[in-house]
N, CA and C atoms as a LAMMPS dump frame, in Angstrom:
ITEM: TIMESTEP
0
ITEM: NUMBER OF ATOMS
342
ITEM: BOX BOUNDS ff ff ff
-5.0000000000000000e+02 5.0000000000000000e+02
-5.0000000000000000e+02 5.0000000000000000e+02
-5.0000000000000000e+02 5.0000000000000000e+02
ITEM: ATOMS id mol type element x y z
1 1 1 N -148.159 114.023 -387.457
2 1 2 C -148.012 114.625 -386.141
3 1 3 C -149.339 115.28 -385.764
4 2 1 N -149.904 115.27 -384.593
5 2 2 C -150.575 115.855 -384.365
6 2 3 C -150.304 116.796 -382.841
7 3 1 N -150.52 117.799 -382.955
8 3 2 C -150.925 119.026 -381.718
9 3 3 C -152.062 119.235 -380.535
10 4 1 N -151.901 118.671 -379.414
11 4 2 C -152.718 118.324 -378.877
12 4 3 C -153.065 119.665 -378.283
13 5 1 N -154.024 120.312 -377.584
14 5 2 C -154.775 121.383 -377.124
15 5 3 C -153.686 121.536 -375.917
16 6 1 N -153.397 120.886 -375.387
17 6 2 C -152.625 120.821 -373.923
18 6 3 C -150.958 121.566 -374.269
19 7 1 N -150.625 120.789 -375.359
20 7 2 C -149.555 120.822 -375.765
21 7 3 C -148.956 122.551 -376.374
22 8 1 N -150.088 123.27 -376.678
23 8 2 C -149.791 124.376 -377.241
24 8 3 C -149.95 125.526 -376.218
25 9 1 N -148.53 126.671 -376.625
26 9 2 C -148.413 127.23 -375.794
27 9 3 C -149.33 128.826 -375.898
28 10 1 N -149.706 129.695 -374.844
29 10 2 C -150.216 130.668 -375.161
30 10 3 C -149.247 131.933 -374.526
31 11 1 N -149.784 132.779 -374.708
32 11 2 C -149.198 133.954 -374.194
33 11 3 C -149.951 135.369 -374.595
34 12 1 N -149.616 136.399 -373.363
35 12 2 C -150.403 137.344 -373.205
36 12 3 C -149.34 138.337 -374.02
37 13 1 N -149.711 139.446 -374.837
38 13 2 C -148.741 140.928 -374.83
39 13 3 C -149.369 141.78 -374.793
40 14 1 N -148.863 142.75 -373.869
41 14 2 C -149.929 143.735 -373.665
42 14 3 C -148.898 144.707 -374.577
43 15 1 N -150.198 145.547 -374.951
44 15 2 C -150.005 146.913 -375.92
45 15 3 C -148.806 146.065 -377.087
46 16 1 N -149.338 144.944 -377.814
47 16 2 C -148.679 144.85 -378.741
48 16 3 C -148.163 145.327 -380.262
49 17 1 N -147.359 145.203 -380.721
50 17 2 C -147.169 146.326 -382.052
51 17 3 C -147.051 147.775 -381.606
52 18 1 N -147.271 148.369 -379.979
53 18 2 C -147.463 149.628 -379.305
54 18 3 C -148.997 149.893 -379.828
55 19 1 N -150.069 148.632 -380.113
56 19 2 C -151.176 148.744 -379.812
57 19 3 C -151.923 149.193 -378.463
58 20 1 N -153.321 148.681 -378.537
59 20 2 C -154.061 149.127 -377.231
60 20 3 C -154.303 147.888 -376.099
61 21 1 N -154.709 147.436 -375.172
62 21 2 C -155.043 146.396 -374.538
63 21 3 C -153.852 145.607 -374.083
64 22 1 N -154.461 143.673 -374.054
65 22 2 C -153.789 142.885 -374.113
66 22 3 C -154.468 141.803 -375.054
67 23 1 N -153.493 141.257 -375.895
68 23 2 C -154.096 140.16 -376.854
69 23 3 C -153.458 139.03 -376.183
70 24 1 N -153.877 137.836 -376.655
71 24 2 C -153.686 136.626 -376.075
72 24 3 C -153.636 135.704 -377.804
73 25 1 N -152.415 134.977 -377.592
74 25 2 C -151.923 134.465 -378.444
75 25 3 C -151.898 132.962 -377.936
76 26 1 N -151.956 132.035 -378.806
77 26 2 C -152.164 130.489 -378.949
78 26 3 C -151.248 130.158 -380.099
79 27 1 N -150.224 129.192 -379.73
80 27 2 C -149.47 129.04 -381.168
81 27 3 C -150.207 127.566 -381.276
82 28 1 N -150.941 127.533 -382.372
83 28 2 C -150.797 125.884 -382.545
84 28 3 C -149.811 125.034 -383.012
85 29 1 N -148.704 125.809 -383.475
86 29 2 C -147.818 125.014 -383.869
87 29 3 C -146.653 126.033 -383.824
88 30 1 N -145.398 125.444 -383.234
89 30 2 C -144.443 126.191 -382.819
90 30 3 C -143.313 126.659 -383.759
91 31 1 N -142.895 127.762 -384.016
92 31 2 C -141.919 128.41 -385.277
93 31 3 C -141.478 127.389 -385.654
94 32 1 N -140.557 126.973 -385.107
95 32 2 C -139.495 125.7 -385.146
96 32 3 C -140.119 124.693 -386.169
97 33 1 N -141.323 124.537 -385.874
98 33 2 C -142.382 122.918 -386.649
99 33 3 C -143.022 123.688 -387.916
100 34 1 N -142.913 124.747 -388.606
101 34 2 C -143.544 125.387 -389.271
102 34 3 C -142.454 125.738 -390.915
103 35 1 N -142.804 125.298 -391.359
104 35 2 C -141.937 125.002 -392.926
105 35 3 C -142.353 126.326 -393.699
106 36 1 N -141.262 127.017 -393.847
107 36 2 C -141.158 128.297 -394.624
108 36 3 C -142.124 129.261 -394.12
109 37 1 N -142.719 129.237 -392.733
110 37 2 C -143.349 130.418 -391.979
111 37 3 C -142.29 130.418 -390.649
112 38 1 N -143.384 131.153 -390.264
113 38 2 C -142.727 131.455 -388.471
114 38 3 C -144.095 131.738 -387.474
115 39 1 N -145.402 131.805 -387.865
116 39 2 C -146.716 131.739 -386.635
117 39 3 C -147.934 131.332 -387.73
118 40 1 N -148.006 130.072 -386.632
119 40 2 C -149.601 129.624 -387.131
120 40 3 C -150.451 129.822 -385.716
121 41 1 N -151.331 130.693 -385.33
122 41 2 C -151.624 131.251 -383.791
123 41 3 C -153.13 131.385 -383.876
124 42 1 N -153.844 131.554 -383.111
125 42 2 C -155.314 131.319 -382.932
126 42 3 C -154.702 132.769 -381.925
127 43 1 N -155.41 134.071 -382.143
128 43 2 C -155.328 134.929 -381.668
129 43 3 C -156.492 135.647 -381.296
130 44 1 N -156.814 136.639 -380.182
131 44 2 C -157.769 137.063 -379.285
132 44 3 C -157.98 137.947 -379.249
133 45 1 N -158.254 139.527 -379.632
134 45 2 C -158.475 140.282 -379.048
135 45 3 C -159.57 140.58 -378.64
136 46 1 N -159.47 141.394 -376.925
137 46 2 C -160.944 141.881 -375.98
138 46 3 C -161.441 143.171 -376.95
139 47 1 N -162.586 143.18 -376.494
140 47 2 C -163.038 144.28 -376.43
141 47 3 C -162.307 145.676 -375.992
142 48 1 N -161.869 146.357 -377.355
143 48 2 C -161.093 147.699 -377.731
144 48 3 C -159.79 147.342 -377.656
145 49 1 N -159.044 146.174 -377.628
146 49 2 C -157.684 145.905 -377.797
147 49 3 C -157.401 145.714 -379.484
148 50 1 N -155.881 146.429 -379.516
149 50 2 C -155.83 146.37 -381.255
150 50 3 C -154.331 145.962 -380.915
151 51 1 N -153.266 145.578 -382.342
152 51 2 C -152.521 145.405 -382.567
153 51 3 C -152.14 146.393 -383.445
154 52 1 N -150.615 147.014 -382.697
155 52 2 C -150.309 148.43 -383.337
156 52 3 C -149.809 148.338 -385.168
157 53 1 N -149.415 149.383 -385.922
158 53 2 C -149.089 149.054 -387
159 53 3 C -147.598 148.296 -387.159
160 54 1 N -147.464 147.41 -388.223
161 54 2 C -146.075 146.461 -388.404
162 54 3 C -146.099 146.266 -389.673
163 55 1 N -144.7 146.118 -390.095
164 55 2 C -145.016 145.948 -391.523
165 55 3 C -144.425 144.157 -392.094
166 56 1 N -144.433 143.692 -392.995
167 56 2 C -144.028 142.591 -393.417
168 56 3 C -143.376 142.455 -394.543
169 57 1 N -142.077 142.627 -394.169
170 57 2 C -140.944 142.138 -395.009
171 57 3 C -140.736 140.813 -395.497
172 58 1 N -140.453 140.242 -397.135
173 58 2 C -140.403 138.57 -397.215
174 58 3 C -140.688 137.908 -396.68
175 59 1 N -142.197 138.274 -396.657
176 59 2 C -143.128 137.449 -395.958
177 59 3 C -144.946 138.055 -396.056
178 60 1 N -145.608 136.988 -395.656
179 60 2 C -146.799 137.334 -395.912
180 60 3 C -147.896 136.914 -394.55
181 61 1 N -148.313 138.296 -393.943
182 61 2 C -149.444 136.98 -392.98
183 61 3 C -150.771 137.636 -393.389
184 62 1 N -151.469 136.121 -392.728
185 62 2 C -152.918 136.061 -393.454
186 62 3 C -153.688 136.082 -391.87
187 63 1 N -154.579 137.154 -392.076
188 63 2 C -155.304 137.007 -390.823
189 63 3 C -157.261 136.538 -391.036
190 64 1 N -157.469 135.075 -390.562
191 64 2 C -158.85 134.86 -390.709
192 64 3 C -159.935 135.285 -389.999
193 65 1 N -160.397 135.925 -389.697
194 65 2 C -161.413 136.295 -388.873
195 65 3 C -162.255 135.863 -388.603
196 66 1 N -162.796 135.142 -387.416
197 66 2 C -163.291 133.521 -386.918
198 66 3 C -164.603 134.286 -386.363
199 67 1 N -164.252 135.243 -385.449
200 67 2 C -165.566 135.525 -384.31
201 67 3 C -165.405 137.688 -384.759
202 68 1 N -166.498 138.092 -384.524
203 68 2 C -166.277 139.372 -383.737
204 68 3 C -166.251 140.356 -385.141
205 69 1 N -165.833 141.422 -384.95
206 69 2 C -165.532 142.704 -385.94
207 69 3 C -164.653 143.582 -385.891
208 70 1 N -163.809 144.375 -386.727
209 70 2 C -163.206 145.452 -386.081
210 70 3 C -162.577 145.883 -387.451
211 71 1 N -161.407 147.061 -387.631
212 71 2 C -160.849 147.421 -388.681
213 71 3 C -159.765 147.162 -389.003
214 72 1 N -159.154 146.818 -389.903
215 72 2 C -157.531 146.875 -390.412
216 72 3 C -157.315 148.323 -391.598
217 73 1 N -156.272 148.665 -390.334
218 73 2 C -155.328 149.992 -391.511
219 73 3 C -154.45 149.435 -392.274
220 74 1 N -154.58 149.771 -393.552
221 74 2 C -153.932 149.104 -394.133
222 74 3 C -153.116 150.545 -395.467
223 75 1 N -152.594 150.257 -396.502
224 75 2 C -151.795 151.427 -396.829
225 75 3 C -153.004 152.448 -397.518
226 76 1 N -153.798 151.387 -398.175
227 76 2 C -155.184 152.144 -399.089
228 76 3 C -156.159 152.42 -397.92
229 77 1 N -156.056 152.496 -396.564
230 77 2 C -157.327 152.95 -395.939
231 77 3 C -157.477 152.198 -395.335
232 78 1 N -158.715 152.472 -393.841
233 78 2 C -159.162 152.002 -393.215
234 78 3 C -159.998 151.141 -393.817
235 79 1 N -160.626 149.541 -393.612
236 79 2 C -161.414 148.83 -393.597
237 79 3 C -161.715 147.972 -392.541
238 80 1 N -163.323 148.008 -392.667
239 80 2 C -164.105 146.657 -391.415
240 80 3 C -163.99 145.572 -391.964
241 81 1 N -163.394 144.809 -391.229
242 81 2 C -163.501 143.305 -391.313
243 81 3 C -164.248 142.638 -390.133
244 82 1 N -164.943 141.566 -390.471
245 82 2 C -165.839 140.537 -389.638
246 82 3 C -165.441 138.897 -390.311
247 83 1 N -166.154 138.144 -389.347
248 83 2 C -166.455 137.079 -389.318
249 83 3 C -166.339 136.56 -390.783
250 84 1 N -165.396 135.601 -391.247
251 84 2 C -165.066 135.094 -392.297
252 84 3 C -164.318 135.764 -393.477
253 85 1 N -163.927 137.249 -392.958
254 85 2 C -163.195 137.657 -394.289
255 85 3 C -161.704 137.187 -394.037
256 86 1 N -160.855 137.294 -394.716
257 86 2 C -159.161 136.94 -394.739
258 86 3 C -158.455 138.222 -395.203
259 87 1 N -157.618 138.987 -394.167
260 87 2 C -156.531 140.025 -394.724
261 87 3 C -155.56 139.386 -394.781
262 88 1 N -154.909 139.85 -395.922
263 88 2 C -153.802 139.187 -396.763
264 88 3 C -152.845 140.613 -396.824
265 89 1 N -151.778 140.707 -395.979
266 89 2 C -150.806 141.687 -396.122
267 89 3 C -149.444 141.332 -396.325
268 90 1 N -148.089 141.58 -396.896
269 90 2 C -146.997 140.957 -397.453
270 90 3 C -146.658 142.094 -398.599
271 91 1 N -145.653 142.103 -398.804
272 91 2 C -144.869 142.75 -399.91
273 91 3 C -144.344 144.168 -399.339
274 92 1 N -143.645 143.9 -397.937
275 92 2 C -143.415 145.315 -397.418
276 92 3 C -144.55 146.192 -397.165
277 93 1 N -145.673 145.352 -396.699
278 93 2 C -147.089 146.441 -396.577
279 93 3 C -146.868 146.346 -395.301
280 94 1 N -147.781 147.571 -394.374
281 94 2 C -148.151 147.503 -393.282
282 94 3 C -149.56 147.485 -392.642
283 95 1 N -149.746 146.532 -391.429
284 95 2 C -151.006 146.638 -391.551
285 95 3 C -151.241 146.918 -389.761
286 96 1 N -152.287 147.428 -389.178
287 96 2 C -152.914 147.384 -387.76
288 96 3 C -154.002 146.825 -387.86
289 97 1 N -154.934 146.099 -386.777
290 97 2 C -155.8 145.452 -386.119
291 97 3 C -156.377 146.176 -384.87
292 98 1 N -157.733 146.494 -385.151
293 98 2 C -158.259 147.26 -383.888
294 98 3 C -159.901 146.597 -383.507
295 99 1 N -160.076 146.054 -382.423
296 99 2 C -161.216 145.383 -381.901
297 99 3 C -162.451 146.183 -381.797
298 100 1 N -163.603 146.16 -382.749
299 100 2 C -164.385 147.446 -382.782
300 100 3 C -165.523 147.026 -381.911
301 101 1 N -165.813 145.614 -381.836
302 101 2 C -167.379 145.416 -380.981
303 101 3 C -167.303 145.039 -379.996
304 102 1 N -168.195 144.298 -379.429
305 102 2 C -168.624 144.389 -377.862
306 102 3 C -167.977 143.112 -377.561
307 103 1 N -167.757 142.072 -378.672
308 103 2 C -167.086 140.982 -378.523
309 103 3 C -165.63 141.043 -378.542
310 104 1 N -165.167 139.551 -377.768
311 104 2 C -163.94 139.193 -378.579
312 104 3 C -163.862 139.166 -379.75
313 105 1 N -162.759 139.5 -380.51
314 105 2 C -162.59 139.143 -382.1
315 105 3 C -161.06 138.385 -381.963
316 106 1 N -161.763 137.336 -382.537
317 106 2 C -160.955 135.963 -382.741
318 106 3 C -160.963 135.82 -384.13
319 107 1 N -159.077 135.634 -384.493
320 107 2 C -158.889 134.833 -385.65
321 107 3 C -157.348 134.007 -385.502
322 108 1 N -157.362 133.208 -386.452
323 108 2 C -156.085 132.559 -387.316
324 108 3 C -154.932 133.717 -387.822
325 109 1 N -153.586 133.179 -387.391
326 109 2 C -153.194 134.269 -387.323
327 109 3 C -151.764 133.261 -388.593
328 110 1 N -151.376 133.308 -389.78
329 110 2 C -150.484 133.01 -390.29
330 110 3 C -149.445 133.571 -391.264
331 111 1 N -148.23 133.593 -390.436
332 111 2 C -147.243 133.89 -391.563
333 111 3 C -146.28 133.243 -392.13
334 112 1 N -145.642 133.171 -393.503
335 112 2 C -145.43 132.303 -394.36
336 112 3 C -144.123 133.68 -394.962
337 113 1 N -143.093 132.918 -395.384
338 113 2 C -142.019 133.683 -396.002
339 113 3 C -142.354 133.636 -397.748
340 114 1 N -142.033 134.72 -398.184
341 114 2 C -142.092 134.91 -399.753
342 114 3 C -140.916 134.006 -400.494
């Protein structure tokens, strides 16, 4: 099967998680088509938009960080993440996303059940 660019749907949420901004979400592949997850998403945030804190129950998502910089709270502390690192949160952890630079920060957004 393949997913054509046309074919995938996007969507805006503003102040998501009771974050800041609006992020813009891309599913490349829809819950439904996704075997033992529920979002495989190419996700956006502008400049100073974050995603509020959430936690992840039996389940795990992995966030790649494609473009840009910013921090994830996570239970041990604040950390910067950029361009090519991977947060890996799951096991009842919680994590937030906050857009620190002048850019968009774009990543891969996947979650997968334990």
């Amino acid at each position: 099967m393949i997913r054509r660019r046309n074919q995938m749907r996007s969507e805006v949420k503003t102040r998501m998680r009771e974050g800041e901004g609006e992020v813009t979400i891309t599913h490349l592949v829809e819950p439904e088509d996704i075997k033992n997850g529920r979002l495989i998403a190419n996700v956006e945030l502008p400049v100073g938009a974050s995603i509020g804190p959430h936690p992840h129950h039996e389940e795990t998502e992995y966030y790649l960080i494609l473009e840009g910089h910013g921090e994830v709270e996570e239970q041990d502390g604040v950390k910067e993440v950029q361009a090519g690192d991977v947060v890996i949160t799951g096991d009842g952890q919680t994590h937030s996303l906050k857009n620190l630079g002048d850019s968009p920060l774009k990543m891969i957004a996947l979650i997968i059940q334990d």
